[in-house]
Structure formats: C-alpha cells, structure tokens
Backbone bond lengths (Angstrom), bond angles and torsions (degrees), N, CA, C in turn:
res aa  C-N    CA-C-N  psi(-1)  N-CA   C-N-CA  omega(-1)  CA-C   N-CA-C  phi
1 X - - - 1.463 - - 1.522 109.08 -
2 X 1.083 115.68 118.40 1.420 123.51 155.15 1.777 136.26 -69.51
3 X 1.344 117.23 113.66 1.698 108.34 -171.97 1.423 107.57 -118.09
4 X 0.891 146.40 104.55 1.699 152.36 130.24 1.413 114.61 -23.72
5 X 1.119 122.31 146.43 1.459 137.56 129.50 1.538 116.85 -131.44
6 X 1.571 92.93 153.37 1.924 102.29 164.83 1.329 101.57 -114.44
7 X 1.334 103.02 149.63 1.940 106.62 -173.55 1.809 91.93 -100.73
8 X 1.047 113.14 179.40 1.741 116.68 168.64 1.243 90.43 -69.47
9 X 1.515 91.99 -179.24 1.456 127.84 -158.23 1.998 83.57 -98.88
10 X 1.425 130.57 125.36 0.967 158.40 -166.67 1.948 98.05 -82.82
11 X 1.683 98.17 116.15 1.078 83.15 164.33 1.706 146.90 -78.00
12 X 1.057 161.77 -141.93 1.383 150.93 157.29 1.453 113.39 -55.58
13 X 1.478 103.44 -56.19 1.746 93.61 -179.84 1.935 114.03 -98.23
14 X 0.985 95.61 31.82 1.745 101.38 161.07 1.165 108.64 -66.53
15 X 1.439 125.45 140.22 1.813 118.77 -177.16 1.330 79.23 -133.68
16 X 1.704 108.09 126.34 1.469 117.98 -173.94 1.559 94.21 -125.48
17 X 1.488 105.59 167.94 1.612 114.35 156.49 1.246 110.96 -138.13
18 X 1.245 97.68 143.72 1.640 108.62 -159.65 1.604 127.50 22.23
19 X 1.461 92.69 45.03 1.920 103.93 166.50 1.508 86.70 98.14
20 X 1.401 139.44 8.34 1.774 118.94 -155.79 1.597 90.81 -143.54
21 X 1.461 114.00 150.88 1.124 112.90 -177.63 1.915 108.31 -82.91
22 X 0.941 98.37 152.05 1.691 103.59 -169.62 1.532 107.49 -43.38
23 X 1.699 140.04 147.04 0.994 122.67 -157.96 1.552 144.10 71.19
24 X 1.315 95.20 -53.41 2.089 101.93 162.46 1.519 104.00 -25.37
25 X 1.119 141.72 -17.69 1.461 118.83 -174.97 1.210 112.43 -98.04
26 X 1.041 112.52 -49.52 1.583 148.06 167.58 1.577 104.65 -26.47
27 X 1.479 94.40 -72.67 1.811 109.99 165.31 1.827 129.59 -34.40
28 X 1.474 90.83 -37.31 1.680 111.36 -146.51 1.543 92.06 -82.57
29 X 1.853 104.19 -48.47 1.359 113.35 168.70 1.525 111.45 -54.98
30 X 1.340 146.23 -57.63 0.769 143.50 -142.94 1.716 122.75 -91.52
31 X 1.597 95.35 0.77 1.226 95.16 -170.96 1.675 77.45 -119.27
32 X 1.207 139.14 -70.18 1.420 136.94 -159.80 1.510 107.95 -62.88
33 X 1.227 116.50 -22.02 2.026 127.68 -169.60 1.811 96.69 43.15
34 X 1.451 99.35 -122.01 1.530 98.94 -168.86 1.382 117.76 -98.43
35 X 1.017 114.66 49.87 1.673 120.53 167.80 1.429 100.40 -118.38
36 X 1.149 138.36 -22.16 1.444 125.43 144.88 1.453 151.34 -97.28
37 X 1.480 139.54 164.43 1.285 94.04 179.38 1.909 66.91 -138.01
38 X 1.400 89.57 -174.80 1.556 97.40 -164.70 1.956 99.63 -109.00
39 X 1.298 101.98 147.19 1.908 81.74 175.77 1.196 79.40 -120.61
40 X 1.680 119.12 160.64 0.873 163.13 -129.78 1.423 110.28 171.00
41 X 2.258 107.26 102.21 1.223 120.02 8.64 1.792 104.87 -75.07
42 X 1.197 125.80 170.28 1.496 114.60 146.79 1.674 137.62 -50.92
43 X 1.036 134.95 165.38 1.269 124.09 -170.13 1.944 105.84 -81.90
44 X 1.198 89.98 147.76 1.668 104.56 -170.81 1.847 111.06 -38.11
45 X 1.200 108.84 129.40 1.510 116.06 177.19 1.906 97.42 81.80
46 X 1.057 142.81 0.98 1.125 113.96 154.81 1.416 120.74 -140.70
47 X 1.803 117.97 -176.28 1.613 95.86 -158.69 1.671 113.85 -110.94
48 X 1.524 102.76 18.83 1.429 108.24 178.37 1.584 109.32 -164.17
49 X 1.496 104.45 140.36 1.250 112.72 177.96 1.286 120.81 -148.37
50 X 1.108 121.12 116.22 1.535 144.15 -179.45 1.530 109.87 -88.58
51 X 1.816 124.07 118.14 1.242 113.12 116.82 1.271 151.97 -91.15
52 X 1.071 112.60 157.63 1.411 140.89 -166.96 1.321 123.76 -71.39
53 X 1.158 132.68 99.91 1.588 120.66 166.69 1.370 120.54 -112.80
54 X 1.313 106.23 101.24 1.350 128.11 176.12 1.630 125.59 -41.81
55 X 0.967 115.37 -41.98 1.270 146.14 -149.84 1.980 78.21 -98.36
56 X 0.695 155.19 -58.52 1.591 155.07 -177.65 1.506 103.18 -84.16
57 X 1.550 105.77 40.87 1.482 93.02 168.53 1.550 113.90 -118.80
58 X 1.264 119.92 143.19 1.692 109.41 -155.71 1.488 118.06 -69.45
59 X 1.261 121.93 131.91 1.464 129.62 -179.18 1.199 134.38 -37.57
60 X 1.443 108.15 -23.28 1.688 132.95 -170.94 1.593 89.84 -86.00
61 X 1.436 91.60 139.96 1.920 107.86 -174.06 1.878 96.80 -73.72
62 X 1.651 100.31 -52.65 1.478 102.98 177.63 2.018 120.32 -50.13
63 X 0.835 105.50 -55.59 1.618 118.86 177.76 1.532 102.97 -53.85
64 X 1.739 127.58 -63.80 0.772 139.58 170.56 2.370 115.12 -35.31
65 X 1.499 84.65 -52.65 1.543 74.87 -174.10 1.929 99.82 -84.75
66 X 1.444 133.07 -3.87 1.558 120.54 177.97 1.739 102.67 -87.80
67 X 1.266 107.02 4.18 1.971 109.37 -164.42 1.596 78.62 -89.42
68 X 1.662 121.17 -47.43 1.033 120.79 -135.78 2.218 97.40 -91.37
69 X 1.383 85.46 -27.78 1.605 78.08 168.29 1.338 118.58 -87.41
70 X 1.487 125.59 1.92 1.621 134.39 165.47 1.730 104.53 -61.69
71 X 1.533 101.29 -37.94 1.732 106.87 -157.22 1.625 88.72 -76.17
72 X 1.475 108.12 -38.65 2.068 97.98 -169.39 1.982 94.10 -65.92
73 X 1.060 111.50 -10.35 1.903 106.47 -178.58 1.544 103.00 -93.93
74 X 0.938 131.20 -8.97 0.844 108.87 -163.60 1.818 124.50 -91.13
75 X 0.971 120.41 22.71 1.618 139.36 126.56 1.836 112.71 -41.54
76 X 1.133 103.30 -68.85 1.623 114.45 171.35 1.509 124.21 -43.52
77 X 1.580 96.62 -47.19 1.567 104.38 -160.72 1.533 98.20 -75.36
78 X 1.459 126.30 -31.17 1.363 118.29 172.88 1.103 103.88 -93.74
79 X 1.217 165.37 -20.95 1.535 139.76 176.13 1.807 109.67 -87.98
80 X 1.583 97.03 -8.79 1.821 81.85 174.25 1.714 93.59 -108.98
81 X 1.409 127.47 17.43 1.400 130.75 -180.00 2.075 100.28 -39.17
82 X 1.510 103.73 -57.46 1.698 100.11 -164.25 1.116 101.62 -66.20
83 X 1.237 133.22 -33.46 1.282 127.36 -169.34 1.314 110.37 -95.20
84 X 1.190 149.79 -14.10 1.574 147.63 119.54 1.703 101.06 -19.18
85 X 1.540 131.88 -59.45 1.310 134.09 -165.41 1.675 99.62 -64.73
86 X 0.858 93.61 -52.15 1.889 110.16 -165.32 1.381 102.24 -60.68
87 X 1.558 136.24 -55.01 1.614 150.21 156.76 2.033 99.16 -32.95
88 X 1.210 109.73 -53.07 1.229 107.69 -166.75 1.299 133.98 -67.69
89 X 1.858 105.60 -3.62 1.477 138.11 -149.67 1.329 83.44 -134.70
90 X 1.317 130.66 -49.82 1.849 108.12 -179.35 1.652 94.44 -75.82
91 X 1.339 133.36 -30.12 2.215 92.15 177.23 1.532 120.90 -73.72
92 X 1.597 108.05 -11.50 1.255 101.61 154.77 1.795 133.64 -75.24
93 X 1.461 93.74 -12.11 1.748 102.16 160.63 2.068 90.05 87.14
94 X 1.274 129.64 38.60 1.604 125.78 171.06 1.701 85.71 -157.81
95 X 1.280 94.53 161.35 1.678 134.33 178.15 1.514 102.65 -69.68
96 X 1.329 119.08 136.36 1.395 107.39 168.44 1.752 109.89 -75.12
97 X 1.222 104.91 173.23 1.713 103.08 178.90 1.579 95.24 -79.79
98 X 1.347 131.45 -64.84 0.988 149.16 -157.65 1.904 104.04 -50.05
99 X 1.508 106.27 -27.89 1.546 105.94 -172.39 1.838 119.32 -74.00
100 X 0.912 101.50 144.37 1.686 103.05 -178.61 1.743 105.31 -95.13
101 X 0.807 87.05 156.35 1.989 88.73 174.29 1.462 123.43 -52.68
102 X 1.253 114.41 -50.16 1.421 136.07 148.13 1.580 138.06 -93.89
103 X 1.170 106.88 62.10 2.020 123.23 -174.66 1.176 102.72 -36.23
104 X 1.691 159.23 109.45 1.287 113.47 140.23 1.613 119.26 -82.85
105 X 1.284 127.06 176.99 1.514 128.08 -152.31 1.473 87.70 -157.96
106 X 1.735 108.52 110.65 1.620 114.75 169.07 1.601 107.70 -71.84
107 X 1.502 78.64 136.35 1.452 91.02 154.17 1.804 143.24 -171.57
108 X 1.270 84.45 37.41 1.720 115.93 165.88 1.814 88.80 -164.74
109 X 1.997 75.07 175.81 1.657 81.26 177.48 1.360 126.75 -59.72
110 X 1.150 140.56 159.99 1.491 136.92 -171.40 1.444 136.65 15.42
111 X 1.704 90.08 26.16 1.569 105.84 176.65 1.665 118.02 -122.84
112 X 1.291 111.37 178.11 1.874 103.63 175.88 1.684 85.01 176.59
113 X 1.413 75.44 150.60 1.750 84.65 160.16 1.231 108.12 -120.72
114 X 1.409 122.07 -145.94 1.560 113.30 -135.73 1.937 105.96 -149.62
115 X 1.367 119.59 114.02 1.131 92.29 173.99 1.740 119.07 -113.16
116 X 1.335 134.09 148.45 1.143 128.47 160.37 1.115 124.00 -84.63
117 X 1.482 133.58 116.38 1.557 131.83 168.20 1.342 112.51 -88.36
118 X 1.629 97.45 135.13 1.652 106.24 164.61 1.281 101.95 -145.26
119 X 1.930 120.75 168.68 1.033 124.44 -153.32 2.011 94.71 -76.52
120 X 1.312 126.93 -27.97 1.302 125.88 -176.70 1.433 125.26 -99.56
121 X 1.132 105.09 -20.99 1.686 114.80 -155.80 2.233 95.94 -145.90
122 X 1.444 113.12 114.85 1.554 92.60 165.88 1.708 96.65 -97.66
123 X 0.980 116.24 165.96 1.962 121.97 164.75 1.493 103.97 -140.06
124 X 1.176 100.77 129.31 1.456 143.84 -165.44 1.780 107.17 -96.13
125 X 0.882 124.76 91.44 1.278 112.61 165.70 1.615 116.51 -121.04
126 X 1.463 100.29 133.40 1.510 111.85 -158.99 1.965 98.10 -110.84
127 X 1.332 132.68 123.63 1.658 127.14 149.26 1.021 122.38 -58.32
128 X 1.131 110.62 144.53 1.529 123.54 -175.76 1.357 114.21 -120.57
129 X 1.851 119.75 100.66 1.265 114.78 -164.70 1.714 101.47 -128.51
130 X 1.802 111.37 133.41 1.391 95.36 159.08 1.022 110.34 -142.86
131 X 1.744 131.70 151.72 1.527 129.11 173.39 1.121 112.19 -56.79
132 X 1.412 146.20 -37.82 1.467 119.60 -156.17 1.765 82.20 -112.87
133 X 1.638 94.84 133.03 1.502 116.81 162.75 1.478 113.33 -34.55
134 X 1.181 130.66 -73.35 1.226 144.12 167.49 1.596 108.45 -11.56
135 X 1.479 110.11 -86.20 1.292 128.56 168.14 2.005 116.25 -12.42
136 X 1.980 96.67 -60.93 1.225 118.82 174.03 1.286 119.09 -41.25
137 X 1.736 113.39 -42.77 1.357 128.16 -163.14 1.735 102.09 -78.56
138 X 1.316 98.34 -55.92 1.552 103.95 -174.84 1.678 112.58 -58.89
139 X 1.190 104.33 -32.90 1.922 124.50 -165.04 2.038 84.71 -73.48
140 X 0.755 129.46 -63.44 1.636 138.32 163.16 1.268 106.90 -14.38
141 X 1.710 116.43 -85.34 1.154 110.33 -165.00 1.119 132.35 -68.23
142 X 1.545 113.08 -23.84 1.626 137.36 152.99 1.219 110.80 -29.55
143 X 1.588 111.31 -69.37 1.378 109.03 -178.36 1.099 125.88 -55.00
144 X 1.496 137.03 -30.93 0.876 153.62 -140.29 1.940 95.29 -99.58
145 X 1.678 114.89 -55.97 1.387 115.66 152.09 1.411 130.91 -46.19
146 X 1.078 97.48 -10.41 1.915 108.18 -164.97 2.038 89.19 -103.81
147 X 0.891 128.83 -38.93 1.261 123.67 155.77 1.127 134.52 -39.70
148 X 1.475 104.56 -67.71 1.583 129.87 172.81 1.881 97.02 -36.94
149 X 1.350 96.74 -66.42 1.416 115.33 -149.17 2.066 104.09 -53.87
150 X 1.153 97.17 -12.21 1.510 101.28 176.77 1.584 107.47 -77.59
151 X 1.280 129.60 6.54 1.385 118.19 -166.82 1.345 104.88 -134.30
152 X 1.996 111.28 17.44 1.603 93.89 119.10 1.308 173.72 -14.86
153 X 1.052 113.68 157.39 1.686 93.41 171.35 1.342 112.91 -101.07
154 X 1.678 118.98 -21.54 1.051 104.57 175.39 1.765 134.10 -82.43
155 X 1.925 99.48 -7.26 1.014 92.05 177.67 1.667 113.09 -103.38
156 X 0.846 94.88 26.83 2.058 115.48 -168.75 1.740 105.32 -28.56
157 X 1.804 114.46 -40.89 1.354 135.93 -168.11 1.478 103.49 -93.62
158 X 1.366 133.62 -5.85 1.192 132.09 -162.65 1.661 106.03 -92.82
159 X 1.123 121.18 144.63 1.487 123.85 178.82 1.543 119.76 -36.72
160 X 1.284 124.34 130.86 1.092 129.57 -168.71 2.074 113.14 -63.13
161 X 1.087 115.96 96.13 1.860 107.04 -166.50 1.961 107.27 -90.47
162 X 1.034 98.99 137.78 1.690 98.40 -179.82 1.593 88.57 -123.18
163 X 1.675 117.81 148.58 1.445 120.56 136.86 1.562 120.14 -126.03
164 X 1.142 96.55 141.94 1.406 89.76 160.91 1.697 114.97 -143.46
165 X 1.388 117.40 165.68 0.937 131.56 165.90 2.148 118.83 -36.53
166 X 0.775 96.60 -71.85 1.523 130.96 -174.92 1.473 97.97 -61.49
167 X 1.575 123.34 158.87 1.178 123.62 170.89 1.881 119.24 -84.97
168 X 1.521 115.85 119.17 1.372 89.94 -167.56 1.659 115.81 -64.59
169 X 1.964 109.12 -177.36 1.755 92.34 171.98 1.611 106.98 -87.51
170 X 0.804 146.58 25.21 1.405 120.68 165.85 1.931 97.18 -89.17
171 X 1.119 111.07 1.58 1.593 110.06 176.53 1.483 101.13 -94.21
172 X 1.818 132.91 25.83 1.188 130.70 -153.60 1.837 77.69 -103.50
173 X 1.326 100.17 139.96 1.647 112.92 -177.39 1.643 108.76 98.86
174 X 1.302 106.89 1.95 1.587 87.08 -168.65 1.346 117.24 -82.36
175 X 1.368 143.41 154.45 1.643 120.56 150.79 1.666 105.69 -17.90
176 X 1.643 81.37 164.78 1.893 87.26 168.90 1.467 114.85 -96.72
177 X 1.665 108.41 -16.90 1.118 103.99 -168.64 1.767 116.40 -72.94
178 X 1.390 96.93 -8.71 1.474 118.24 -158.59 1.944 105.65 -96.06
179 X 1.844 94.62 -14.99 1.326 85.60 159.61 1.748 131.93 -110.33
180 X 1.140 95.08 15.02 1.553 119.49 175.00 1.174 95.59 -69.90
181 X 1.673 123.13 112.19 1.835 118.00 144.47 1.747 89.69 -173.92
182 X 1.995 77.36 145.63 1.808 103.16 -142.69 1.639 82.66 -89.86
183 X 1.722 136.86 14.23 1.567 126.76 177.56 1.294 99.60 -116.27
184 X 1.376 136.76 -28.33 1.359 136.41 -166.54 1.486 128.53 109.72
185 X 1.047 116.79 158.12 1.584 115.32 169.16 1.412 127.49 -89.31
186 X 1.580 110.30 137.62 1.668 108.92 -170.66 1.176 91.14 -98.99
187 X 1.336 138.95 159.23 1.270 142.34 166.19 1.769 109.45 -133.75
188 X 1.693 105.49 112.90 1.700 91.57 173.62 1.595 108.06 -124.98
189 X 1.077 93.22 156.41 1.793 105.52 -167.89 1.658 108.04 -101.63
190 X 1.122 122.58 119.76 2.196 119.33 -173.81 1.177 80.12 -136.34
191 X 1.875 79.42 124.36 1.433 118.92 159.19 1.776 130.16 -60.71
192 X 0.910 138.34 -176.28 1.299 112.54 131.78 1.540 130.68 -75.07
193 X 1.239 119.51 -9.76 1.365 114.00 177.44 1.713 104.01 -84.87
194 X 1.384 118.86 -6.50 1.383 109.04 165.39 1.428 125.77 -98.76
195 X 1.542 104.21 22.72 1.577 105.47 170.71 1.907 100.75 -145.74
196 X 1.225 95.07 71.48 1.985 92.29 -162.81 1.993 70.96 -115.33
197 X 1.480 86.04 148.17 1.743 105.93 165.72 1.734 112.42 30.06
198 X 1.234 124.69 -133.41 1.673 142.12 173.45 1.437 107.06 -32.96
199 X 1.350 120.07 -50.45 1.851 114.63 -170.21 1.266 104.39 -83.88
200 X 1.565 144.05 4.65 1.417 122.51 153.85 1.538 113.98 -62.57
201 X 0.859 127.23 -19.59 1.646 126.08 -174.89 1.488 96.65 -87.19
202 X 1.551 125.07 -51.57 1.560 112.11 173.40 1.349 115.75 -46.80
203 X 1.360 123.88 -54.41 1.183 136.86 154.32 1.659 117.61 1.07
204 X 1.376 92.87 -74.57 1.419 109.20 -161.95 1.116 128.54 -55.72
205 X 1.998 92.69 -47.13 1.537 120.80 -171.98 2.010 87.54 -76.60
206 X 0.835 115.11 -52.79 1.778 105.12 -177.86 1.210 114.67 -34.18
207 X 1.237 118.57 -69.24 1.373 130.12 175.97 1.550 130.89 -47.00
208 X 1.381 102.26 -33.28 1.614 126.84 -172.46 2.066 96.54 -72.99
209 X 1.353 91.88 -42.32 1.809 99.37 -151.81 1.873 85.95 -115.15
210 X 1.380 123.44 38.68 1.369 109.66 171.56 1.593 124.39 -69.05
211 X 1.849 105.56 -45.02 0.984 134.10 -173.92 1.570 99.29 -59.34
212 X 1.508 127.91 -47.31 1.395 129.07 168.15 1.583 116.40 -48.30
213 X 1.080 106.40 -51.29 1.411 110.66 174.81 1.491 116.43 -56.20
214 X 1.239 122.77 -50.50 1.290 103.14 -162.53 2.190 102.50 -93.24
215 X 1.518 90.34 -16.26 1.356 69.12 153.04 1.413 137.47 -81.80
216 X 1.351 127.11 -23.48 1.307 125.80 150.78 1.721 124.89 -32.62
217 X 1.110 105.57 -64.23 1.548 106.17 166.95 1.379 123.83 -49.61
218 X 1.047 115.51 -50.94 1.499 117.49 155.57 1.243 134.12 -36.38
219 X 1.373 112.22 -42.48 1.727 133.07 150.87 1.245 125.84 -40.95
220 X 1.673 101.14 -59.76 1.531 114.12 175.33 1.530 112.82 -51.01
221 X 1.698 107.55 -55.55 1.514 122.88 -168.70 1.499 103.61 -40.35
222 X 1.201 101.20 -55.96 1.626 124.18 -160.82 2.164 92.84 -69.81
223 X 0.976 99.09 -68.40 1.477 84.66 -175.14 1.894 123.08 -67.65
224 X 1.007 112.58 13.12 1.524 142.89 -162.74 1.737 79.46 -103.43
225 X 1.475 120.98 -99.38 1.323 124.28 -177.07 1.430 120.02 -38.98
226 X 1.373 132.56 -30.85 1.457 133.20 164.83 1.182 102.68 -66.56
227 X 1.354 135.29 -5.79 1.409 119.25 -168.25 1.659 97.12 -104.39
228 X 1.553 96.55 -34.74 1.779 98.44 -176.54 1.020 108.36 -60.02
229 X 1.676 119.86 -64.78 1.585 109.54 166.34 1.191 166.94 -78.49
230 X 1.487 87.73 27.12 1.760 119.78 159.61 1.897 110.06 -72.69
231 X 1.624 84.25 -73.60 1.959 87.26 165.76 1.328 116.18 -53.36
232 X 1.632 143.00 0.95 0.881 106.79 -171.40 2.167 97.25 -99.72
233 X 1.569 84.84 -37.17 1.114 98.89 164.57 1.452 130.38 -29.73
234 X 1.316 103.51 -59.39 1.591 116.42 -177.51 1.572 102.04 -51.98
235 X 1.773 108.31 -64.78 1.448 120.25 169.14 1.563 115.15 -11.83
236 X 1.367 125.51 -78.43 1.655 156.56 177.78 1.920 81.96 -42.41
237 X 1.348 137.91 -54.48 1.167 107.54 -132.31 1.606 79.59 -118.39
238 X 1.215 133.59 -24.99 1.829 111.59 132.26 1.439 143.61 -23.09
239 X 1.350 106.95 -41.33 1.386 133.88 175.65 1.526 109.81 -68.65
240 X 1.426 117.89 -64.11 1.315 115.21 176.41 1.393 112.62 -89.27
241 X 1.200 135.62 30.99 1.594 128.87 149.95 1.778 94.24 -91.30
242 X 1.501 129.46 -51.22 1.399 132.95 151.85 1.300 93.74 -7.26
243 X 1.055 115.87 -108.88 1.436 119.96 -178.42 1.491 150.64 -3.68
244 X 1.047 81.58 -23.20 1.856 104.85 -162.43 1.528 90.68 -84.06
245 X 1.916 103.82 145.15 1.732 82.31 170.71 1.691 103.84 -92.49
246 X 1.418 108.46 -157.84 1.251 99.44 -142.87 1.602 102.48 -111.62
247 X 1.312 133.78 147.57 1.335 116.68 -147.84 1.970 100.29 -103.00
248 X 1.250 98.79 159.36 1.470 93.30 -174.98 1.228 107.13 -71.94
249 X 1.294 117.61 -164.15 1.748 131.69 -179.91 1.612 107.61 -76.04
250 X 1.412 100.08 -45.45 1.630 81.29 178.59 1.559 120.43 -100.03
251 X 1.290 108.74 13.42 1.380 118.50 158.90 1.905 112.40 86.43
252 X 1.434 94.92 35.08 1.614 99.40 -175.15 1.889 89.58 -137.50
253 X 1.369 109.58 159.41 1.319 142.12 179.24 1.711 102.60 -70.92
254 X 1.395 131.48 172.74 1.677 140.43 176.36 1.528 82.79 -81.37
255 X 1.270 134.11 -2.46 1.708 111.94 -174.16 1.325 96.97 -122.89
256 X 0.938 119.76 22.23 1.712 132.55 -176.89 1.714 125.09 36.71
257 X 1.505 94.77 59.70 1.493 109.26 -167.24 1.496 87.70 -131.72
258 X 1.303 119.87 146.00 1.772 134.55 -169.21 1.593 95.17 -90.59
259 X 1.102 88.64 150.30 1.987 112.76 -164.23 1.867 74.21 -107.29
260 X 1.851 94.98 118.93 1.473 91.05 161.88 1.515 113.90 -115.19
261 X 1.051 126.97 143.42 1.475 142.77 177.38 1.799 89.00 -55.45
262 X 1.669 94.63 149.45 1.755 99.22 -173.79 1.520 84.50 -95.74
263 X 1.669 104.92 -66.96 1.658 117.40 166.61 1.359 152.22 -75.23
C-alpha cells in the first residue's frame, strides 16, 4: 500500500528540508519502524510518501489497531516532529542543538506558532486567527475561560496557560505578519515534569491540534445558541397562538369576517 500526505502551504519563515520539517523522518521511522519504508522522491504534488508492508504488520489485534491510529496522525507526527525533538531536550533539562531561539512550527496553511527553548522551561505560544468575526468573538471569550479554568484545583499540575490580546515579548523578532491575529495569543509554559515518559506524545498532539480544538468549541457554542433560539422562538409563538381568542364553530367573527391564524 502506498500513503501520501501534503503538509500546508509553509509560511515565510518555515525552515524546511526537503519540503519536511526538520526531523519528520526521524519521527516517521520511529514511530512506524519496519512497516514502512519511505520513497524517495515522493509522488508528484506532495511532500511524503510511505510504503506499506502489510505483511510486517503485528499479529496482536490491539497493537495492530494503535499502528493503525498512528497512520490517521500522521499529519501531526511530522509537523509537530521539531517540537517532539525540542520537548525531548527540555526532560533532559539542555537546549537542543538543532533549536533556534525562536522555532516557528506549521500548522495550518500559512500559519505556525512559535516555540521558545530553554534549558528549564520551553514556552509555546500559539495565534489565534479566524475569518468570520463572529467566530473571533466567541474564540475570545473561550480563551479567556480556558485561562480562568487553569486555576483549579484539579488542574493545579497542568501547564501554566496565559492569553492575551496583544502579541507577547518572547514573540519579539518575529515577522509582523506572524503577529497579526484578530483572537489573541495563548501562551503555555512545560516543565520538564510535563513531558516525562507517556505525556510527551499528549503533549505534542495538544499542542499540534490546539487551534482545532478551540475551533471546535466555537462550533459547538455557535450551534448550541442556534439551538436556544429556535426553542425560544417556538416558546414566543406558543404563547401568542395562547393568545388568540378563540374562533367560533363556523370559523367567522360576531361581524362575520374569518379569524385568520397569523402562525
């Protein structure tokens, strides 16, 4: 079996190699081992291509179906490849060599956010952009709950999340175009104790698919309120059929004019 992918369209300061973000191979091997092999070049119009060997796929039904939900990620696993590298270098507590001061990391079309490496602490700051105003408004206040909501008790251990309006400064050097977005910037701070063993991969995929997430909610919100004011609607136009007086038997007024229904 043969599998393709196309990554987005790379913004200006994306630094790729050979069409792939630094690492993507590295990754691809390391998660599939020998059930894939890579061709080289990829097939025309996209920037990676995997075959398939069926026949080297593991016997166990369980193993068999987590290989097979790796392959639906695997969009993810190469565009969050550097930042998988970079996560893997703060639980060892040092900088990767390979990291720049300012990473950006695609992840929609002509967009990316941004990571900072340091030897204790990386910070992650992701833009928050959407076309329809609406979207913007709801995507806002979300964030803004999604903040709050860290100062729980239950999430007391969970990565520290900031938003703000404004671009923060560790985004100082960036393009300008890269600090343009009409929802705001999230900013989260990982420890090394938030990338130890099993949760670097939660990690990754969080970070990779944030922008999905909160547009999803945004979805919900929005189709949530169309739903309220449908029922409320109906409610109101229950109310004034109530209202109405009540029509005789043969369906005419004492002035012998027909009572018409509005609704």
């Amino acid at each position: 079996m043969i599998l393709s992918i196309g990554l987005p369209a790379p913004p200006p300061e994306a630094v790729l190699s050979g069409g792939l973000p630094f690492g993507a191979i590295e990754a691809v091997k390391s998660v599939f081992g020998p059930v894939v092999q890579i061709v080289d070049p990829p097939e025309h119009n996209f920037q990676l291509t995997l075959k398939l060997d069926l026949s080297k796929l593991p016997p166990d039904e369980d193993e068999r179906a987590e290989l097979m939900i790796q392959f639906a990620c695997l969009r993810a696993i190469v565009l969050g490849a550097p930042l998988r590298d970079v996560l893997k270098h703060l639980a060892a507590k040092v900088v990767s060599p390979e990291a720049d001061r300012l990473m950006p990391i695609i992840h929609r079309p002509r967009e990316s956010f941004f990571v900072i490496p340091q030897p204790d602490k990386v910070t992650v700051v992701i833009p928050i952009r959407f076309k329809d105003s609406n979207d913007s408004v709801l995507a806002t206040s979300f964030l803004q709950e999604f903040m709050e909501a860290r100062r729980a008790g239950g999430l007391s251990t969970a990565p520290s999340c900031q938003w703000s309006p404004h671009p923060p400064v560790e985004l100082k050097g960036a393009p300008a175009h890269a600090l343009d977005a009409n929802s705001g910037f999230v900013s989260f701070v990982l420890l090394p104790k938030h990338v130890e063993s099993e949760k670097l991969d939660n990690i990754v995929w969080s970070l990779c698919t944030f922008h999905a997430y909160v547009s999803y909610h945004v979805k919900c919100s929005k189709g949530f309120m169309h739903t309220r004011m449908r029922r409320r609607v109906e409610t109101l136009i229950q109310a004034l059929n109530r209202a109405k007086p009540e029509e005789e038997k043969d369906g005419k007024s004492t002035q012998g004019r027909s009572i018409l229904r509005l609704v």
